[in-house]
ROSEPA-138042 format. One record per residue: x, y, z of N, C-alpha, C, O in turn; residue number from 1. Coordinates in steps of 0.2 Angstrom, whole numbers. Layout:
// ROSEPA-138042
{r {X, Y, Z}, {X, Y, Z}, {X, Y, Z}, {X, Y, Z}, NUM}
...
This chain:
// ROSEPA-138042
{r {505, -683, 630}, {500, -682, 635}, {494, -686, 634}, {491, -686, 629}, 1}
{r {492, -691, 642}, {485, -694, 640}, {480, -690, 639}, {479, -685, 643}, 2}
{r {475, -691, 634}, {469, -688, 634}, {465, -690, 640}, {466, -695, 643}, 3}
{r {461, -684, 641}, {458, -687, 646}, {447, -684, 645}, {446, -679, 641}, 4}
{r {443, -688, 648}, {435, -688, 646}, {431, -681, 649}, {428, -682, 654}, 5}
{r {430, -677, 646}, {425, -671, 650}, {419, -671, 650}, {416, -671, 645}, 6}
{r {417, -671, 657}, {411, -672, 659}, {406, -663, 659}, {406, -659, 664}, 7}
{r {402, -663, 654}, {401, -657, 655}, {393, -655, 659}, {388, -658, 656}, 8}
{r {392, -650, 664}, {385, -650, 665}, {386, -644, 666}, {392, -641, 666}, 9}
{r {377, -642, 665}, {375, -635, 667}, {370, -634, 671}, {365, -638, 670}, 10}
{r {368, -629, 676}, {364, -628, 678}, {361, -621, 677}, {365, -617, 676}, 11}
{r {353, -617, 678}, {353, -611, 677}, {350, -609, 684}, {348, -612, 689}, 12}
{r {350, -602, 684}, {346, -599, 691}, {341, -602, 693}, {340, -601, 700}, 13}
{r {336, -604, 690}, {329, -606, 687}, {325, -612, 688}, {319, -614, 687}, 14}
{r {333, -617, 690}, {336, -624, 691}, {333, -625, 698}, {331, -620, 702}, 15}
{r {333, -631, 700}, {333, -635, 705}, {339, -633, 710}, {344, -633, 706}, 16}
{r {341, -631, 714}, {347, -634, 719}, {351, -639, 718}, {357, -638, 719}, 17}
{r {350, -643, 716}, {349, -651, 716}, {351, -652, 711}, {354, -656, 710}, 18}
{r {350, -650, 706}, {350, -651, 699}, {359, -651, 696}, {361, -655, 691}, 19}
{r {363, -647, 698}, {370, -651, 698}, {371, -658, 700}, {373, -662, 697}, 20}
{r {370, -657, 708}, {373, -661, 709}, {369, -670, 705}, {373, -675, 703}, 21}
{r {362, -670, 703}, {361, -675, 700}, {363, -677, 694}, {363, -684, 693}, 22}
{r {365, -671, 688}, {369, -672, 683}, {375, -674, 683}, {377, -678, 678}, 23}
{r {379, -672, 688}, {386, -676, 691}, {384, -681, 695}, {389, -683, 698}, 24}
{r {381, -684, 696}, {379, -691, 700}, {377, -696, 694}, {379, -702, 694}, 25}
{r {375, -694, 689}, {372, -697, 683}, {377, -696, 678}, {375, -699, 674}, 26}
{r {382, -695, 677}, {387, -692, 675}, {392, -697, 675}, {393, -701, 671}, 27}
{r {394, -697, 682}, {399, -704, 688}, {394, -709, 687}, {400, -712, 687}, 28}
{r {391, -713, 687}, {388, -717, 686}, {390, -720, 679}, {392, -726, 678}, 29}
{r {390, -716, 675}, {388, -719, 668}, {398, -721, 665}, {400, -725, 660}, 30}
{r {403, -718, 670}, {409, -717, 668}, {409, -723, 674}, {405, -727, 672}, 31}
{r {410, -724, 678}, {407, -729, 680}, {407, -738, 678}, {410, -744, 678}, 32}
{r {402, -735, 675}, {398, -743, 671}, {402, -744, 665}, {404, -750, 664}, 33}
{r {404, -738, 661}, {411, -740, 657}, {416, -740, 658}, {419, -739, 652}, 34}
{r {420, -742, 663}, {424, -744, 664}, {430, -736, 662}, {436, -736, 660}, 35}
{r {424, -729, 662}, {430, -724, 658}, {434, -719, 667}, {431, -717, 672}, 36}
{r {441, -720, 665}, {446, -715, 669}, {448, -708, 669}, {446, -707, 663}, 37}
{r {452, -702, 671}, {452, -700, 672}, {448, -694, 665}, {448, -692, 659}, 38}
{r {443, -693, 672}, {439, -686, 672}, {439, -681, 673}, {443, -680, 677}, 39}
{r {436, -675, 670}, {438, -671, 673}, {430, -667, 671}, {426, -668, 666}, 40}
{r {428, -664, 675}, {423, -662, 676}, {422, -653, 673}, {426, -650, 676}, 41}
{r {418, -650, 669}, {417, -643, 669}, {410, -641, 670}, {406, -643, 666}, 42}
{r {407, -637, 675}, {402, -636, 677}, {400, -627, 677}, {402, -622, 681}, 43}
{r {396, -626, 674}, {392, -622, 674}, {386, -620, 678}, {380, -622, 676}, 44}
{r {388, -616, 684}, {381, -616, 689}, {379, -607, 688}, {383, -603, 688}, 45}
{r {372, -607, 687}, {368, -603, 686}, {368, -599, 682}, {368, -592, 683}, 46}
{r {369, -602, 675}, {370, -598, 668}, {365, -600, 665}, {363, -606, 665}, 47}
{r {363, -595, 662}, {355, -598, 657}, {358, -602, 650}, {364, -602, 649}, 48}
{r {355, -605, 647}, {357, -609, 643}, {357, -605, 635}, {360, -607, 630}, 49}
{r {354, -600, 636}, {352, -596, 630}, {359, -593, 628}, {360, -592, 622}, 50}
{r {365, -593, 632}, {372, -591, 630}, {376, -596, 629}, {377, -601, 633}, 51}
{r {380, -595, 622}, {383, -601, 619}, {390, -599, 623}, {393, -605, 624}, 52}
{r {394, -593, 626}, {398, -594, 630}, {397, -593, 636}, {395, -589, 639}, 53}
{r {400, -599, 640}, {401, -599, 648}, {409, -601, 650}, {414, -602, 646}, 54}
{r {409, -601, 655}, {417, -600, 657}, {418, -608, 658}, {423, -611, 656}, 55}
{r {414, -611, 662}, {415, -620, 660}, {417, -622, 653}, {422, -625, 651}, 56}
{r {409, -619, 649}, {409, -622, 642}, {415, -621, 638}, {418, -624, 633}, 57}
{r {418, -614, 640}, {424, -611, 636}, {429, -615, 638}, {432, -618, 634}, 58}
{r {430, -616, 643}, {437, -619, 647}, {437, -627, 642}, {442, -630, 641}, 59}
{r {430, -628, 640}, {432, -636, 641}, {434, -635, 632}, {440, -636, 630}, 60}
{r {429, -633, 628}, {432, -630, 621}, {438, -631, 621}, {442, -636, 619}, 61}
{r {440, -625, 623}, {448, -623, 624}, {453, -628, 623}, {458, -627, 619}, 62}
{r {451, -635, 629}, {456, -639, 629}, {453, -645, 623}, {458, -649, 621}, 63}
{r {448, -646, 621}, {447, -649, 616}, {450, -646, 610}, {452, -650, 606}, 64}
{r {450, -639, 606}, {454, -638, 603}, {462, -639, 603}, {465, -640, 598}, 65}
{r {464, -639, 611}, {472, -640, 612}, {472, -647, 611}, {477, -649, 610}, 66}
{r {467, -653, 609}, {466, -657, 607}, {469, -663, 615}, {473, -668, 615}, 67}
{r {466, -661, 619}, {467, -664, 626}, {462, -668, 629}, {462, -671, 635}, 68}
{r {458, -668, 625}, {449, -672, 625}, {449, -676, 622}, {450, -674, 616}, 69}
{r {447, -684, 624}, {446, -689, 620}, {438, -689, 619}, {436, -689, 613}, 70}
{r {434, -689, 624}, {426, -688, 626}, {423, -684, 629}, {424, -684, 635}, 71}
{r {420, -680, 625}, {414, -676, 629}, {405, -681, 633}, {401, -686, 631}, 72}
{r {405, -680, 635}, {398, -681, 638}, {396, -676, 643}, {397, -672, 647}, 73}
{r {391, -677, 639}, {384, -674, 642}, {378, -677, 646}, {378, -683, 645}, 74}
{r {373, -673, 651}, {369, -675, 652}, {363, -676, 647}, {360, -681, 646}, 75}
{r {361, -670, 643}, {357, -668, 637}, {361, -664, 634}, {367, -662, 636}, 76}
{r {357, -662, 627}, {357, -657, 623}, {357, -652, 625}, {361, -648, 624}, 77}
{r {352, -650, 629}, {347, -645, 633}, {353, -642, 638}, {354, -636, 638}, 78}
{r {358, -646, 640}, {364, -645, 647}, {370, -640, 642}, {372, -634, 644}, 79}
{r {370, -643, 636}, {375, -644, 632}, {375, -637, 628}, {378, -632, 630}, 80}
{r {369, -636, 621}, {369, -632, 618}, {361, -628, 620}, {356, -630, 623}, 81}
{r {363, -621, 615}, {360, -617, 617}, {352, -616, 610}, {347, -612, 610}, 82}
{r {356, -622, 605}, {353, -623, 599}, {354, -626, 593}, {360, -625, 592}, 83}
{r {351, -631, 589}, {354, -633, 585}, {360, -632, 581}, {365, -635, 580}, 84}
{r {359, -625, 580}, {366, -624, 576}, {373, -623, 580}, {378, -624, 578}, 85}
{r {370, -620, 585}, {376, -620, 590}, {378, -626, 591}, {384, -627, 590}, 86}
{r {374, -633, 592}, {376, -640, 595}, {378, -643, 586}, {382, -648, 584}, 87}
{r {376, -640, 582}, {382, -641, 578}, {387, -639, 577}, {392, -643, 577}, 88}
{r {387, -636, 577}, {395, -632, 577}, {400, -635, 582}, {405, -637, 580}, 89}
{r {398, -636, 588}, {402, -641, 595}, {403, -646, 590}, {409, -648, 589}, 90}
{r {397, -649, 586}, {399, -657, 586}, {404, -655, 579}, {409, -660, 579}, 91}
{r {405, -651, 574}, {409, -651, 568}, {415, -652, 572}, {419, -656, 571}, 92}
{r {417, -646, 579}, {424, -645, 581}, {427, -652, 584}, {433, -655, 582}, 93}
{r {422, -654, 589}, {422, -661, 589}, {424, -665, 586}, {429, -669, 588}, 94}
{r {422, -667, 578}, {424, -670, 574}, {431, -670, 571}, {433, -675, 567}, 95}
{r {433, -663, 572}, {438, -660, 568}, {444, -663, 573}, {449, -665, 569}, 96}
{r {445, -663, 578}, {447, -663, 583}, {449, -672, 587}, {452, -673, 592}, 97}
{r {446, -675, 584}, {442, -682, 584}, {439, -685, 591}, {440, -690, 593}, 98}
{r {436, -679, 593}, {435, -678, 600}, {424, -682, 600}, {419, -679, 598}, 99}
{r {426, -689, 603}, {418, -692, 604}, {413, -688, 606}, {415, -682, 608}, 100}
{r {407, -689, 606}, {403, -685, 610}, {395, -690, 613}, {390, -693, 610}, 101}
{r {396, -688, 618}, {390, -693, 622}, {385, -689, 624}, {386, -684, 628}, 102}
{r {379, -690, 623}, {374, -687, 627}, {369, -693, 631}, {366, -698, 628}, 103}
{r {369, -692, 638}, {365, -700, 639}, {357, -700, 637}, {355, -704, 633}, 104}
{r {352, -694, 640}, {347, -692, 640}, {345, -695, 630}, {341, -699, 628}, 105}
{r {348, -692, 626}, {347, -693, 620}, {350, -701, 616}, {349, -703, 610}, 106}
{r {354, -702, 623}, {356, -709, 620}, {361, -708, 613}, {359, -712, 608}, 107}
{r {366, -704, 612}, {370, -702, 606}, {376, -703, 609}, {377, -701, 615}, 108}
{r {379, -707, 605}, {387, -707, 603}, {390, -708, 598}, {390, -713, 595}, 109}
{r {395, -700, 595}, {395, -700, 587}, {398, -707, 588}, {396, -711, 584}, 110}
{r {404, -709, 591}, {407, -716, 588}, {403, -721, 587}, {405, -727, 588}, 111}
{r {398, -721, 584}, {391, -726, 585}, {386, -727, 579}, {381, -724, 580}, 112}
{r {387, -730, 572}, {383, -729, 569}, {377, -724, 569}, {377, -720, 564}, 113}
{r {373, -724, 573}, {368, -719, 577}, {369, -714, 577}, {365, -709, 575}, 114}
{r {376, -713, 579}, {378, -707, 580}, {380, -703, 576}, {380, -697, 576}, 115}
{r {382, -707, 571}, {384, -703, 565}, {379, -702, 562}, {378, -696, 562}, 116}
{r {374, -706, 560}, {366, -704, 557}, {364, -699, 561}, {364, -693, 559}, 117}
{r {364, -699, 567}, {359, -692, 570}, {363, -686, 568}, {359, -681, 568}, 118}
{r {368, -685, 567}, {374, -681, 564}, {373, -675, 560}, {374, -669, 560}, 119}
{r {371, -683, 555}, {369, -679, 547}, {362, -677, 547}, {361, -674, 542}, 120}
{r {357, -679, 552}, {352, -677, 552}, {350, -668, 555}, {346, -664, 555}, 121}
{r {356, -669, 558}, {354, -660, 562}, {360, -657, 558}, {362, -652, 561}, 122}
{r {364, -659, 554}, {366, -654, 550}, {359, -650, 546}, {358, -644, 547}, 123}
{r {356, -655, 542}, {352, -653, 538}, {345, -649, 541}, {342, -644, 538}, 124}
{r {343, -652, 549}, {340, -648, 549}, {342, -639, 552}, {339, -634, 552}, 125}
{r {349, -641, 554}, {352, -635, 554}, {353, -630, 548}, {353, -624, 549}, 126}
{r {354, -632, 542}, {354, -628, 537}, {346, -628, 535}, {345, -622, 534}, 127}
{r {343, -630, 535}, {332, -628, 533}, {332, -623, 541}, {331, -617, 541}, 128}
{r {334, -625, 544}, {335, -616, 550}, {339, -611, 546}, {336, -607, 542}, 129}
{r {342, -610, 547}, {348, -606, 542}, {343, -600, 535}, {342, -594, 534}, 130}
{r {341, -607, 532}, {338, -605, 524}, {330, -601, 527}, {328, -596, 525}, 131}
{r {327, -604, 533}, {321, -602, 536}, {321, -595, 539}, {316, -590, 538}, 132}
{r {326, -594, 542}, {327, -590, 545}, {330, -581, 538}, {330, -575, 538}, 133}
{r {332, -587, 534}, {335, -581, 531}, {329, -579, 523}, {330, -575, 520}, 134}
{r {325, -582, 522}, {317, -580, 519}, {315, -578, 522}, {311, -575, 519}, 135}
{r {315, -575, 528}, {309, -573, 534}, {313, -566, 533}, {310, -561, 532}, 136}
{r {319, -566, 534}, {321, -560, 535}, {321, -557, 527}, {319, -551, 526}, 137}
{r {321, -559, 523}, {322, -556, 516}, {315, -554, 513}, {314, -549, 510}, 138}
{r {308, -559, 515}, {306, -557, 514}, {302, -552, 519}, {297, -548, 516}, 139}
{r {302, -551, 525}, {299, -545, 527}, {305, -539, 526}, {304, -533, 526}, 140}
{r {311, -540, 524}, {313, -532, 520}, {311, -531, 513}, {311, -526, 510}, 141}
{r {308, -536, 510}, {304, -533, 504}, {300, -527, 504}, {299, -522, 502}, 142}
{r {295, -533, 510}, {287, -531, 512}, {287, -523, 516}, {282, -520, 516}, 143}
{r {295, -521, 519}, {295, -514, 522}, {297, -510, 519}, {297, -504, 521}, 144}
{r {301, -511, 511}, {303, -506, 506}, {297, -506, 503}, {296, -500, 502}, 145}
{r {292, -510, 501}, {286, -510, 496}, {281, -503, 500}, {277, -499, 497}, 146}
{r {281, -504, 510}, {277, -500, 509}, {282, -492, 511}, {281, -489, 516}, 147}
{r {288, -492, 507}, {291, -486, 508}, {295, -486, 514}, {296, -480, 515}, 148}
{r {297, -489, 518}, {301, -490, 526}, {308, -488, 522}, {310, -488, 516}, 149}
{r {312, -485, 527}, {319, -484, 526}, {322, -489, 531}, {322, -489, 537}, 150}
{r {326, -493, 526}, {330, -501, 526}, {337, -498, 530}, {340, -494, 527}, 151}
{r {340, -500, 536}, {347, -497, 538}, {345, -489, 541}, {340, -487, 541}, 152}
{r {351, -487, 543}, {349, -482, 547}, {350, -474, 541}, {354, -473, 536}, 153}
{r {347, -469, 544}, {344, -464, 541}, {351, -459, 539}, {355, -457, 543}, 154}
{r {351, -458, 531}, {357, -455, 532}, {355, -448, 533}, {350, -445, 531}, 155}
{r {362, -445, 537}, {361, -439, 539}, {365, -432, 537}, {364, -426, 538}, 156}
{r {370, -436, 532}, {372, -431, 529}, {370, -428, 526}, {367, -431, 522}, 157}
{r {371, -420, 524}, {369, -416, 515}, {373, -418, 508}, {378, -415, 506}, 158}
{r {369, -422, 507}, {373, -424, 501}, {374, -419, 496}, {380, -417, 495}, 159}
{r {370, -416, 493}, {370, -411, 488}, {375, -405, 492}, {381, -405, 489}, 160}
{r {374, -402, 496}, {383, -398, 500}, {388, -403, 497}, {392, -400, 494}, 161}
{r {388, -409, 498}, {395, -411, 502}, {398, -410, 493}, {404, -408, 490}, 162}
{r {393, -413, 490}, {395, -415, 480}, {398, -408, 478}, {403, -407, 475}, 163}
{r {393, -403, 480}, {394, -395, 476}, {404, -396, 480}, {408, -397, 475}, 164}
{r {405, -397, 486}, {412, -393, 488}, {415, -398, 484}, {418, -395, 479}, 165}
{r {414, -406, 485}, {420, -410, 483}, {419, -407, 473}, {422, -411, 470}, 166}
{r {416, -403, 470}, {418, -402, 465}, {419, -395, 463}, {419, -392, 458}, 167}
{r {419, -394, 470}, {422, -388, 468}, {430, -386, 470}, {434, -382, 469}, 168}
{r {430, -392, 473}, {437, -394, 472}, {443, -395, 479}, {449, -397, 479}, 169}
{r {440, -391, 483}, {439, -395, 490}, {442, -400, 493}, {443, -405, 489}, 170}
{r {445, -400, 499}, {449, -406, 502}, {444, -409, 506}, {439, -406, 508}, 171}
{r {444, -417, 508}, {442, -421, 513}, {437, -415, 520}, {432, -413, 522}, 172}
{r {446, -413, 523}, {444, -409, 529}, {441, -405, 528}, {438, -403, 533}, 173}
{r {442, -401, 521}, {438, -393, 521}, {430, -397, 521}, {426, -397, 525}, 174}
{r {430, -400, 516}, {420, -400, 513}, {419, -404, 522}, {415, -401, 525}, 175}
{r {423, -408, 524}, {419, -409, 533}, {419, -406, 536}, {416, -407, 541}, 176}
{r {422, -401, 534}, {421, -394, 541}, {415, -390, 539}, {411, -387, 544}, 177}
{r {414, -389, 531}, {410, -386, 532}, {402, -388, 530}, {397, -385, 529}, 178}
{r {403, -394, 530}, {397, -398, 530}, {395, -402, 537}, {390, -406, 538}, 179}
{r {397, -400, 541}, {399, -400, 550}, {394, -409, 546}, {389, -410, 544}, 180}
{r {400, -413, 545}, {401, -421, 545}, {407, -423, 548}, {412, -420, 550}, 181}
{r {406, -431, 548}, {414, -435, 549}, {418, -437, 541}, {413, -438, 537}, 182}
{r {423, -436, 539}, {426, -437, 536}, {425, -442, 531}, {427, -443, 525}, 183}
{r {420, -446, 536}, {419, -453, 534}, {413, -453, 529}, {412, -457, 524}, 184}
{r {410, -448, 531}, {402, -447, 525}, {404, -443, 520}, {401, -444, 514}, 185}
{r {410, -437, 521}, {415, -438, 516}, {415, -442, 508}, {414, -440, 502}, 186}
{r {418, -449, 513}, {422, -451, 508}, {417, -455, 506}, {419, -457, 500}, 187}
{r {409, -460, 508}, {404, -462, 507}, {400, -459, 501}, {398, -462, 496}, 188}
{r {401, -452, 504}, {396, -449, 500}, {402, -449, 491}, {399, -451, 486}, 189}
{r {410, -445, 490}, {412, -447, 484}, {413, -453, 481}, {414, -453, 475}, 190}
{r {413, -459, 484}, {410, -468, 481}, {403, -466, 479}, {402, -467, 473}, 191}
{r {400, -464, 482}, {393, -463, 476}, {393, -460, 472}, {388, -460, 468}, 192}
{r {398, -455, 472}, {396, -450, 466}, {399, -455, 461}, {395, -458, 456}, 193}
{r {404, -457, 461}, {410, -461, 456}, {408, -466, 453}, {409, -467, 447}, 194}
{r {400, -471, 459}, {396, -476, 456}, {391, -473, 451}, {389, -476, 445}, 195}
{r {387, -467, 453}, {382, -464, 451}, {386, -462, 440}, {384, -462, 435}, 196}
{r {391, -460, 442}, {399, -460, 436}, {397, -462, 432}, {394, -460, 427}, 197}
{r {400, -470, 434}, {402, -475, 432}, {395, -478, 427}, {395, -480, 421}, 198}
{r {391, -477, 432}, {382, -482, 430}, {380, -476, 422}, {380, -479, 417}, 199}
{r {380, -469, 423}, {378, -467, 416}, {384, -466, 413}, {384, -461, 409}, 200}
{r {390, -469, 413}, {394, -469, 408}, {392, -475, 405}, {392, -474, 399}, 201}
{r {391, -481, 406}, {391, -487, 406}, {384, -489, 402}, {384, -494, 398}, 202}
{r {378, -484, 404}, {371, -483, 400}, {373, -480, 394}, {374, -484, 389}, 203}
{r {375, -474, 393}, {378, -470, 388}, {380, -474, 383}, {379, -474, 377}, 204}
{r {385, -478, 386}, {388, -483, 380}, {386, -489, 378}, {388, -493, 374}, 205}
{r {382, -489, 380}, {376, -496, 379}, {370, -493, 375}, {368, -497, 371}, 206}
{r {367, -487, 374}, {365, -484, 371}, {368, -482, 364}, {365, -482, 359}, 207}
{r {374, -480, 366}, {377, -478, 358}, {377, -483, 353}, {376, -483, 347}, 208}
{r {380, -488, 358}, {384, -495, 355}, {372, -499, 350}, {372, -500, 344}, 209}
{r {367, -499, 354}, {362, -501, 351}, {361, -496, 344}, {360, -497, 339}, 210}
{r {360, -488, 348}, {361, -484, 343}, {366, -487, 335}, {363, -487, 329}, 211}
{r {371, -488, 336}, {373, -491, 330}, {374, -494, 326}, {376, -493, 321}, 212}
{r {372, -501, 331}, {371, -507, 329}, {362, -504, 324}, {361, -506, 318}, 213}
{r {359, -502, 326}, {352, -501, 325}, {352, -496, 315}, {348, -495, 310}, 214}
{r {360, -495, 316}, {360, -488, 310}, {363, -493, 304}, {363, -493, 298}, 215}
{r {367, -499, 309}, {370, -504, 304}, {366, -508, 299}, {367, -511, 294}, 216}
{r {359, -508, 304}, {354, -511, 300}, {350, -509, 295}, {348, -511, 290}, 217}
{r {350, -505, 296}, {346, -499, 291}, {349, -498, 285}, {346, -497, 280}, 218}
{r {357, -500, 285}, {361, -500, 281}, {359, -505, 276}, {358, -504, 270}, 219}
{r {359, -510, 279}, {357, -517, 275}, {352, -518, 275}, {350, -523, 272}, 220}
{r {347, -514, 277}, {341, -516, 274}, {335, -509, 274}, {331, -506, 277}, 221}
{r {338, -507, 269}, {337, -499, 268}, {329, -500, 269}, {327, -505, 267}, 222}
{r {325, -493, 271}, {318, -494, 270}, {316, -494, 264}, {319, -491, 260}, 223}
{r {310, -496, 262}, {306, -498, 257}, {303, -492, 254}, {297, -492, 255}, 224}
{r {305, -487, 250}, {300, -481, 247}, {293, -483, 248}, {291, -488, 246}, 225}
{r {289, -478, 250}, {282, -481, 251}, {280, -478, 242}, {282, -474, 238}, 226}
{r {275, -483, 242}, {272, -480, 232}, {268, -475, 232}, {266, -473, 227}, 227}
């Protein structure tokens, strides 16, 4: 099957009227001057741009996965993606797929020396997004533990009930009936006991084991009688 070129625009609520229709005028134009044939056009009218899924944008995916797309073109960036990393991501599948990508406004075409540089330039700054965005979050969860905040949502169950039943010997469904819980805090709750276990068995023996090593010393280098 021939591949064939997709044309993609978007317009939002927010938009001109008009503003389709000049995107696809500029569009036709540009397929036009190159001498490029069978089109097909995917249009998104009155969707904000802030959503990486649209029912155009999907459609055209789709068939660029099915690998049915030789070129994508765009008006912009701005038409296209919803953010750098999203417009990475387009352009990796792109790539994967060996599917060109034209933006006229930015003047890009990965098959294009240029293109490839611009490429590897919003990789990187899409990864310093990534790394920024993910400092910010780590460090304000520090800053909400140091002043005591509770990190994740609040647990609600009676832990001490639910331990007393499960050692007392208790099934799943008995200690949740009568710890009026899900099944689920149940079984949360004995993973913690198992870990809480585990950690002072695991001290215990690290203590013994220095303990020993500390008594082996003493061995060989017995204390000095004071005079």
């Amino acid at each position: 099957m021939e591949k064939r070129t997709a044309a993609y625009c978007r317009v939002s609520t927010f938009d001109q009227s008009t503003g389709m229709e000049s995107q696809v005028r500029v569009l036709k134009t540009y397929c036009e001057q190159n001498a490029i044939t069978n089109i097909e056009f995917f249009c998104d009218e009155g969707i904000s741009g802030t959503k990486s899924s649209r029912p155009a944008l999907d459609r055209m995916m789709a068939a660029v996965e099915a690998g049915e797309i030789s070129t994508c073109i765009v008006y912009s960036f701005s038409r296209f993606a919803r953010s750098t990393t999203h417009l990475l991501n387009a352009l990796n599948r792109f790539k994967a797929t060996g599917t060109a990508f034209v933006s006229l406004t930015e003047r890009i075409d990965t098959n294009s020396a240029v293109g490839v540089a611009i490429f590897s330039i919003l990789a990187s700054i899409s990864q310093l997004e990534r790394d920024l965005i993910s400092d910010r979050v780590k460090c304000g969860l520090a800053n909400a533990r140091a002043k005591g905040k509770l990190i994740g949502r609040k647990k609600m169950r009676d832990s001490v009930l639910i331990r007393k039943l499960l050692k007392s010997g208790l099934s799943f469904r008995q200690v949740s009936s009568i710890a009026k819980c899900s099944h689920g805090s149940v079984s949360a709750e004995k993973a913690a006991m198992k870990k809480e276990e585990l950690d002072l068995t695991n001290k215990l023996a690290t203590q013994a084991a220095a303990e020993k090593e500390l008594r082996a010393i003493g061995t060989v280098f017995p204390e000095i009688p004071k005079a």
